[in-house]
N, C-alpha and C positions, 0 to 999 in steps of 0.2 A: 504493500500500500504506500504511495506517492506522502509525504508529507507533505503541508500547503507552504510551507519556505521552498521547496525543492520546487514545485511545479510553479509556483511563480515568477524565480529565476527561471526554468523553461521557459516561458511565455517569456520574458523580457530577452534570452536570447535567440529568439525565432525559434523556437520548438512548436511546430504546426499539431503536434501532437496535444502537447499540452490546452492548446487553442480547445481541440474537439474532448478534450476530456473536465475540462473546467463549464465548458457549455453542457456536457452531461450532466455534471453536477447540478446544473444549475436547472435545470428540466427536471431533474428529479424531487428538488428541494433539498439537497444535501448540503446539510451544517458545514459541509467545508467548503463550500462555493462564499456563504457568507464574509465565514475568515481569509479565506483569499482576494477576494473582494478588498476589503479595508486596507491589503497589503499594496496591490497597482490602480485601488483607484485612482490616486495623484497622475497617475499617466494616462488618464480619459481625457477625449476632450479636444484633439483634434483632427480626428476624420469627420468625414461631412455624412449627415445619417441621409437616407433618401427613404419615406416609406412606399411603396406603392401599392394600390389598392383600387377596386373595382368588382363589377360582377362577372361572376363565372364565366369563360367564353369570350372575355374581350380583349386574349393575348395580354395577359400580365406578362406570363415570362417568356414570351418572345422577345419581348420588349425590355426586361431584365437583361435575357441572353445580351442584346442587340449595345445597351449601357455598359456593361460590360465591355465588351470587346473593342467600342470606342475609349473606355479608358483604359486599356491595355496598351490601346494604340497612342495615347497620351501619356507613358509610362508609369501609369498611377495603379498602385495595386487595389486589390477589389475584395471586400468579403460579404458575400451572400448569405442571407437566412432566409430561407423559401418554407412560411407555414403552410402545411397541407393538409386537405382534407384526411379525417380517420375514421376507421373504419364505428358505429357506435355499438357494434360487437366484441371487436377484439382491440380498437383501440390504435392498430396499425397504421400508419400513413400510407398512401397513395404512390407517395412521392415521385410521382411525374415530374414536377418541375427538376429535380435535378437530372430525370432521362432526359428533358428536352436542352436541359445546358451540358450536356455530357462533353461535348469539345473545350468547355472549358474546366474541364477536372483536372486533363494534362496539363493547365499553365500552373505555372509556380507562384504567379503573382495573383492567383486567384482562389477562393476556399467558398466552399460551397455548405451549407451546412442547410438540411431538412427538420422541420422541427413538428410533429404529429399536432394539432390542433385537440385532438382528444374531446373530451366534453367541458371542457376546463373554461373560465372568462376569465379572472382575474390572477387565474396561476398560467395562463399564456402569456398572457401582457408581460405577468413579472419576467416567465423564462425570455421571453424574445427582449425584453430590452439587456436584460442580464448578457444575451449571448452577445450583442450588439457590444456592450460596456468590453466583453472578452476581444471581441475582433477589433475595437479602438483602440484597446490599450496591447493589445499583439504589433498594431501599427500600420494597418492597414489605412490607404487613405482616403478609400469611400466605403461607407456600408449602405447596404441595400437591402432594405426586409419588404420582402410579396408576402400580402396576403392570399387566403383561400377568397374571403369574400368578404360582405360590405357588413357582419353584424356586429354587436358592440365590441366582442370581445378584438376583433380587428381592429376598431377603432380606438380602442384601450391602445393598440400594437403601435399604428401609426401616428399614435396625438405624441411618441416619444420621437418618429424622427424631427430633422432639422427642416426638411422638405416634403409634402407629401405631393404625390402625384397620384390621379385618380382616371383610371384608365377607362373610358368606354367605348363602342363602337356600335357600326350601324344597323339596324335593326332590334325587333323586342321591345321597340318603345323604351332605349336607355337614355332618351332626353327626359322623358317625363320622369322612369323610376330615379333616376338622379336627382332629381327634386324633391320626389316624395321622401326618398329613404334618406337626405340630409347628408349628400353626398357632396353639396355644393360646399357646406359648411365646414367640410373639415379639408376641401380641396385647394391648396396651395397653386398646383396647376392641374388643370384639364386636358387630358390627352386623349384626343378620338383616334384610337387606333385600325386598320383597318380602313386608310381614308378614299383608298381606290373602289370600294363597294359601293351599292348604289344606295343612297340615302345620307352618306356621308355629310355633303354639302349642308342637308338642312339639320341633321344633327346638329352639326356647328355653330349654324343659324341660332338655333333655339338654348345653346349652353351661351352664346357671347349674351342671349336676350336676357335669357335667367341671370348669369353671371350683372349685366348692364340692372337691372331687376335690384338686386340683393348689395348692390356697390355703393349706397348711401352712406359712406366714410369720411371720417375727417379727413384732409389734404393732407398728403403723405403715407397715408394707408396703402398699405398692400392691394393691387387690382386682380385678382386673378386671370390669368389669359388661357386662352383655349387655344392649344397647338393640334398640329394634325399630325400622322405621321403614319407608316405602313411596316408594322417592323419587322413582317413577315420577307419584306422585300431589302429593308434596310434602308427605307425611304424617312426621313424626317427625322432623322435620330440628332440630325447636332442641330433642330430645332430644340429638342426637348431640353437638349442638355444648356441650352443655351437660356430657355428660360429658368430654368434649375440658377444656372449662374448667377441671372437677373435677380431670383426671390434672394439668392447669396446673399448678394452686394445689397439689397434693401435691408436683412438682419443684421447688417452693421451700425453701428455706432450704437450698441449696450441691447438691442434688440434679440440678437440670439443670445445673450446672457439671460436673459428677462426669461424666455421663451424655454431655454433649457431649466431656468429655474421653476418654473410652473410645471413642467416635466418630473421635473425632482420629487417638487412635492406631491404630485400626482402617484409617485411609484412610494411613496414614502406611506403616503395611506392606502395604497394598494394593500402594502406589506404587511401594514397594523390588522386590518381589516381580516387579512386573508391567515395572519397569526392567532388573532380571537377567535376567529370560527372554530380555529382548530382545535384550541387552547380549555374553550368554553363549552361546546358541544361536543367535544372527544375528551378532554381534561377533569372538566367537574362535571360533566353528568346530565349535563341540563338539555341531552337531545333523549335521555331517557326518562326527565323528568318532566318536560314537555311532551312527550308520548303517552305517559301517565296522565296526565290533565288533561289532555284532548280526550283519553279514554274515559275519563269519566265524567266528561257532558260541560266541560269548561270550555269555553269560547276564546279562539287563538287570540282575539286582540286583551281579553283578560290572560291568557297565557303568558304574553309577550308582554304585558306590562307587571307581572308580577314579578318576572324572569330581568326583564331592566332595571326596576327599582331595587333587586337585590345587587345586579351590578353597581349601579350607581351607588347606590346606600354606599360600597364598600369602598369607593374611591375617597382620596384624602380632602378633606374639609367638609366633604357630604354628609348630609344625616343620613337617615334608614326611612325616611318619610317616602310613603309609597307613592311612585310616578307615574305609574298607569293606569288606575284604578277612578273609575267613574263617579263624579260626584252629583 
C-alpha cells in the first residue's frame, strides 16, 4: 500500500500512475485522497478547466476529441474526465467516450480518465472536480470534463469549471429544450454542433434570440455567443476555442478568483452535506429511527422536525427547544 507522502511526490514528478490512482481514490471516497489532497493542493490552480455539457446525441466528445488535438497541436498538454452513462444495474460505465478518443491514449501529452456516473449527484460533483484538482496539480495545462447529460448532478460537475460550453445540434427541438431545461443559464458558450445539417441555420437563429432575450446585464457582463462548428469534420474548432479564449481574457482582472471562489464554496458544502448524510443516517441511527416513526402513523414533516430539533438542540449555543413541531 502507497503511503500518501510517496504518491504525492509521484504526482509532482510526472508519475501518470499516481494521476489515475489518487483519482481512484477519490471516486471511491477514500480517506486518503483527502490527506493527499491538503498535501498538492498549493499547486492547483493553473490549468484552465473547460466543462462541456449538452444532450445526448449532440457530439460532446467528438468535439472533446477534436479540442484536444488542437491543443496538442498548440503544444499544451490535455487531461480528460469523460462522465458516462452507468449501467442502474451493475453500476458499470459505458465508457464510449474514451473508445471514441482512442487515438488519443497513445499521446503522452494526453490522459484520458472515465468516470461511471453511477446513481450518485453530489458524490459525482465531489469525484469529478477532485479528479480535475488531480490533473491540475499533475500539471497539465487544460482540463476538460464531458458530461453524460444536462441533469443537476452535471451541473453540480460543470458550475466547477472555469468555462463551460454547452453543446447542441440540429434537430429534437434542442433550441427550445435548451430553454426549458436552463441550459442557457449555466452556458458560458453555445456550441451548435453538427452545423452542416439541415436546421442548423435556424437553431442558431433562435439561441442568439434567447441568448439577445436573457442579456439584460450590466455593461461589462459577460455576453454569451453562439459558435457553430462540425466536429465530426473538424470544421469550426478554433472558433470555439477562440471564444473559450474570449470568456478567458473577460475573467481577468479578480473575476476568475471570484468565480473559482464561489466554486470553492460550492464543493465545501457539497462535502458537509454529503458527510452528515453519512454521519447521521448510517452513524446515529436516525435512518432507523425514522423508519420507526413513519411505521407507526407519524407524519414525515413531524419526522423531520423532531429529527432537526435534536440536531440543532445539540449544536453549541442552541437550546433543545423543538424546531419542527407545529404550533
Amino acid at each position: 500500500m502507497e503511503a500518501k507522502q510517496n504518491i504525492v511526490e509521484r504526482l509532482r514528478s510526472g508519475d501518470r500512475r499516481a494521476v489515475a490512482r489518487l483519482i481512484t481514490w477519490a471516486e471511491a471516497g477514500d480517506p486518503r485522497f483527502a490527506r493527499a489532497l491538503s498535501m498538492f493542493y498549493s499547486s492547483i490552480g493553473s490549468a484552465w478547466r473547460v466543462g462541456v455539457t449538452g444532450p445526448p446525441g449532440a457530439g460532446k466528445s467528438t468535439l472533446v476529441n477534436e479540442l484536444a488535438i488542437a491543443h496538442r497541436a498548440a503544444q499544451k498538454t490535455v487531461g480528460i474526465l469523460a462522465v458516462d452513462p452507468s449501467s442502474p444495474f451493475t453500476g458499470g460505465a459505458l465508457l464510449g467516450d474514451r473508445i471514441r478518443m482512442e487515438d488519443r491514449t497513445s499521446d503522452p501529452g494526453v490522459f484520458i480518465r472515465s468516470m461511471a456516473s453511477r446513481d450518485s449527484h453530489g458524490g459525482l460533483a465531489r469525484a469529478a472536480i477532485d479528479a480535475c484538482d488531480v490533473m491540475d496539480a499533475y500539471g497539465f495545462d487544460e482540463v476538460i470534463v464531458e458530461t453524460v447529460g444536462v441533469g443537476q448532478a452535471e451541473y453540480d460537475v460543470v458550475s466547477a469549471a472555469d468555462t463551460v460550453l454547452v453543446v447542441l445540434c440540429p434537430g429534437a427541438g434542442d433550441g427550445i429544450q435548451a430553454m426549458k431545461s436552463g441550459l442557457l443559464e449555466v452556458a458560458d458558450v453555445l456550441v451548435v454542433n453538427k452545423s452542416d445539417m439541415p436546421g442548423a441555420d435556424r437553431l442558431i437563429v433562435d439561441l442568439e434570440e434567447a441568448v439577445e432575450l436573457r442579456s439584460r446585464k450590466p455593461a461589462g457582463e459577460w455576453t454569451v455567443p453562439v459558435v457553430a462548428c462540425s466536429a465530426g469534420r473538424g470544421q469550426g474548432i478554433d472558433a470555439v476555442l477562440a471564444a473559450v479564449e474570449a470568456h478567458r481574457a473577460h475573467l481577468a482582472d479578480g473575476r476568475l478568483e471570484a468565480r473559482r471562489g464561489e466554486m470553492r464554496e460550492g464543493q465545501v458544502r457539497r462535502l458537509v452535506h454529503e458527510g452528515l448524510e453519512s454521519e447521521l443516517w448510517h452513524g446515529h441511527g436516525y435512518a432507523e429511527r425514522s423508519a420507526e416513526a413513519l411505521e407507526s402513523g407519524a407524519a414525515p414533516y413531524d419526522v423531520a422536525g423532531e429529527i432537526l430539533a435534536e440536531i440543532v438542540g445539540r449544536l453549541p449555543g442552541r437550546g433543545t427547544t423543538r424546531t419542527g413541531a407545529a404550533t
